[in-house]
N, C-alpha and C positions, 0 to 999 in steps of 0.2 A: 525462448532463444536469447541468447546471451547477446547484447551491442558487440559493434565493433570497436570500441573504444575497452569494454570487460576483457575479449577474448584479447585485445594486445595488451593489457593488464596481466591479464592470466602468463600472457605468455613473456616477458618481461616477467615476471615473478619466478616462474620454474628456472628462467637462467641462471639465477641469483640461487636456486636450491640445489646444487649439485652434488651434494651429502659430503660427507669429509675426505680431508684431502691429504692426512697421513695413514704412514701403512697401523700407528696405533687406533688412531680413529675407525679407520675402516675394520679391524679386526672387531673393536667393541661394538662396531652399530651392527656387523655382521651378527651377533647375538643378539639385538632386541628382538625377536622374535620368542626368543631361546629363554622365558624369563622363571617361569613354573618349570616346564618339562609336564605340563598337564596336558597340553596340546601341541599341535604339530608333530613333522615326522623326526626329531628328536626325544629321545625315549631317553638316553644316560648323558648326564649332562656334565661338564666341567669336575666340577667336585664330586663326581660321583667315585663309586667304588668299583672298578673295573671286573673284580674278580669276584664278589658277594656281587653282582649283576650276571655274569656268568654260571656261578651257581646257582642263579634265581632260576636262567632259562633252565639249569639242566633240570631240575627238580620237577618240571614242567614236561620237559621231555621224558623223565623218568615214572612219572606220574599217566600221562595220557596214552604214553608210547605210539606216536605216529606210524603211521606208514604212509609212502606218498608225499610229495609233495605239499598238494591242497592241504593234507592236515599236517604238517611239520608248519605248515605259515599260518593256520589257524591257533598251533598252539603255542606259536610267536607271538601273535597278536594276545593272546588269551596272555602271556606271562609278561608284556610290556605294559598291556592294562592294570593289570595286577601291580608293576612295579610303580606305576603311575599313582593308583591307588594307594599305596604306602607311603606313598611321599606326600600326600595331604594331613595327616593330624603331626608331621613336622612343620610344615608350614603354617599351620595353624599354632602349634606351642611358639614358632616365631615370631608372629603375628603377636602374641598375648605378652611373650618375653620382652619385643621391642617395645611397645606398651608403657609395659609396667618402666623400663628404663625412661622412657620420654614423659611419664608420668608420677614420677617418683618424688615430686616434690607441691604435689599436688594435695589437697584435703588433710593438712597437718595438722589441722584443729579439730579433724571429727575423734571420735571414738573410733581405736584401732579396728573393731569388727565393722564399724559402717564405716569407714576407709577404705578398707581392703574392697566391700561391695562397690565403692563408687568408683573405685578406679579400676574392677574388670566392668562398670557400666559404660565408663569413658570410653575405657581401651573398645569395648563394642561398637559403640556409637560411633568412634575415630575412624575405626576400622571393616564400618559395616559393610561400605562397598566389598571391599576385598573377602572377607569374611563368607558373606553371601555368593562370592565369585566360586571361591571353593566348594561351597556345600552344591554351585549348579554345575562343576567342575566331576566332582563325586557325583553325581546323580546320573552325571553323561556316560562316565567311565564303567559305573555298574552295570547303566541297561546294555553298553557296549560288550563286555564280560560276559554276559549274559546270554546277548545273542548270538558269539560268537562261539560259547560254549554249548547252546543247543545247536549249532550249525556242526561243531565236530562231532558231538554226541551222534545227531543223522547220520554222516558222514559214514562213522564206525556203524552204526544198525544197519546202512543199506549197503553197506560196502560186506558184513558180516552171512548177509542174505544172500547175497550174490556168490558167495562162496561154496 
């Protein structure tokens, strides 16, 4: 249990954290969530492509052809993962791209072939956190894919029986 001297500390502190207080600031902190687009319920993000995202769903819808409900959102779900899933080895060449630019003056005296190794071992090491973040980013996104793509698979077999 926290003193009474912590919790008027704690609380004294949260007043002082009221988050920002123009309508720029709030619009930009309202995106920190928003940073990948690998998580949460944003799927098409700022810079995305409005209209190559609507042709992702349709190829999707064109592909499994719903019926119902349940599986029209199943194969929503199935084609946002998917767009999720694409937008990982971009981030990852930016990852490697920013890198090599913050890196670029790095290892001038080796041999240009051990050069070029040490500085994608840097940019690794630099970037392992993130790197790593991705690849358990990807790993989430497939078995999600996955099981949501046997779920409509079902869906259609028992829905086709019943017929």
């Amino acid at each position: 249990m926290p003193s009474d001297a912590q919790l008027n500390a704690n609380q004294a502190n949260a007043q002082l954290s009221t988050g920002p207080k123009t309508p720029e600031g709030r619009a930009k902190s309202s995106l920190n969530a928003v940073k990948t687009g690998l998580t949460g319920r944003t799927v098409l993000l700022p810079g995305d492509d409005a209209a190559a995202y609507q042709n992702h769903i349709q190829r999707f819808l064109d592909r499994y052809k719903p019926s119902g409900e349940e599986e029209q959102a199943l194969v929503q779900l199935i084609a946002d993962t998917e767009w999720r899933l694409l937008r990982i080895p971009a981030l990852e060449m930016g990852i490697y791209a920013l890198g090599h630019i913050e890196l670029a003056a790095k290892f001038e005296h080796e041999d240009p072939a051990v050069r070029a190794a040490l500085i994608q071992a840097q940019i690794f090491l630099t970037y392992q956190k993130q790197l790593n973040n991705l690849s358990i980013q990807e790993g989430r996104l497939r078995k999600q894919r996955e099981k949501d793509t046997a779920e409509l698979l079902n869906l259609n077999t028992s829905g086709q029986s019943s017929r």
